[in-house]
C-alpha positions, 0 to 999 in steps of 0.5 A: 533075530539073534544079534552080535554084541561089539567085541563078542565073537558069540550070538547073544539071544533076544532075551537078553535084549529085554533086560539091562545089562549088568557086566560081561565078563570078558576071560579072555582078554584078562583076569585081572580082579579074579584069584587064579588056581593053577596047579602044577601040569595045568594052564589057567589064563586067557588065550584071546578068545576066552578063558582056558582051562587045560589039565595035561596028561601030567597032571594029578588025578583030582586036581583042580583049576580055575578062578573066582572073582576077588569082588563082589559082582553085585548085586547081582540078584535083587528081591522079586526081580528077574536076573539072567546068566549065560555061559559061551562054550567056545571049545571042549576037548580031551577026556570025558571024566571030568567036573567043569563048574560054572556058577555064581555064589555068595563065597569065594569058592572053586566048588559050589559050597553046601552052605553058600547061595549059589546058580548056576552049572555043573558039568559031570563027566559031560552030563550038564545039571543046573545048580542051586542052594539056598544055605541048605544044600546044593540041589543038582538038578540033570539037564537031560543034555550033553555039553558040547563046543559052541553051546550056551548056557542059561540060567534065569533067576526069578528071585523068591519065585524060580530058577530056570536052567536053559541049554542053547535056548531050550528050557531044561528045567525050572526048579522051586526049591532052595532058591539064593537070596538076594544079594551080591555074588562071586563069579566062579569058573573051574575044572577038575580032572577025575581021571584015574589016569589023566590023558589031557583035559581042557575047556575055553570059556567064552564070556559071561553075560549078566542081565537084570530086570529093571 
């Protein structure tokens, strides 16, 4: 049966119950520890309930906003064990021409680097595609999923093995190539509005829950 963590207003699923928990990151009851880019015409902040990403209608085209921790969260992925991440989507609205990152990365960045380690997601005009590099390249992989309020984002990081992508529980994908290393990662979420003229744009981020197997 799914159960309810104290302080989290989202359902937290058996896996993680079999797994250490390492952290929850909490957006939105604060950003302090994260580096906050706010460009002009947007909000960037905690509203309560999660982190708020919002691009108005003023906004420029291509524009990007979000945060990255200022500390390592680590370490995050340890040689031949199981970690797990997973992302609350509290809300989404606005136009569907977008780039909305959710990912972990062993730079500080906004957009996942082609040099950086890195997991997690990318969410492309609405199509959700699972993320992973090793130093190498980036290697997107698409979900065959929409993204939606309310849904939950897994991935599950076999160190050396695998990187397994989940969207509400359900296995998407498992992917064998350009696996992170081991070591200590960035927490990273962002959005860029594309929209050759933005009308409004926005997301809330519930939490992150990361876990390690023993």
């Amino acid at each position: 049966m799914p159960k309810f963590y104290p302080g989290i207003l989202s359902k937290i699923p058996d896996i993680f119950f079999k797994q250490n928990l390492i952290d929850i990151v909490p957006w939105g009851i604060s950003l302090d520890g994260f580096t906050i880019t706010q460009p002009t015409n947007w909000e960037v902040s905690p509203n309560g309930h999660g982190l708020y990403l919002y691009a108005n209608a003023a906004a420029l085209q291509n524009t990007q906003g979000g945060i990255y921790s200022k500390l390592i969260f680590g370490p995050i992925l340890q040689a031949s064990k199981q970690t797990s991440v997973e992302w609350y989507i509290i809300n989404k609205a606005g136009t569907d021409t977008h780039e909305f990152y959710l990912f972990f990365s062993n730079a500080q960045e906004l957009t996942p680097g082609a040099t950086s380690h890195l997991f997690g997601f990318k969410v492309l005009n609405n199509a959700i595609y699972g993320i992973n590099n090793n130093g190498t390249a980036v290697t997107a992989t698409n979900l065959s999923a929409t993204i939606a309020a309310g849904d939950r984002l897994r991935v599950e990081v076999n160190q050396g093995v695998n990187v397994k992508f989940y969207v509400n529980d359900v296995l998407k994908a498992t992917v064998t190539t350009t696996l992170p290393g081991a070591g200590q990662y960035y927490s990273a979420v962002s959005l860029k509005d594309t929209q050759a003229t933005p009308t409004g744009l926005y997301f809330v981020v519930g939490r992150a829950l990361i876990l390690r197997q023993n």
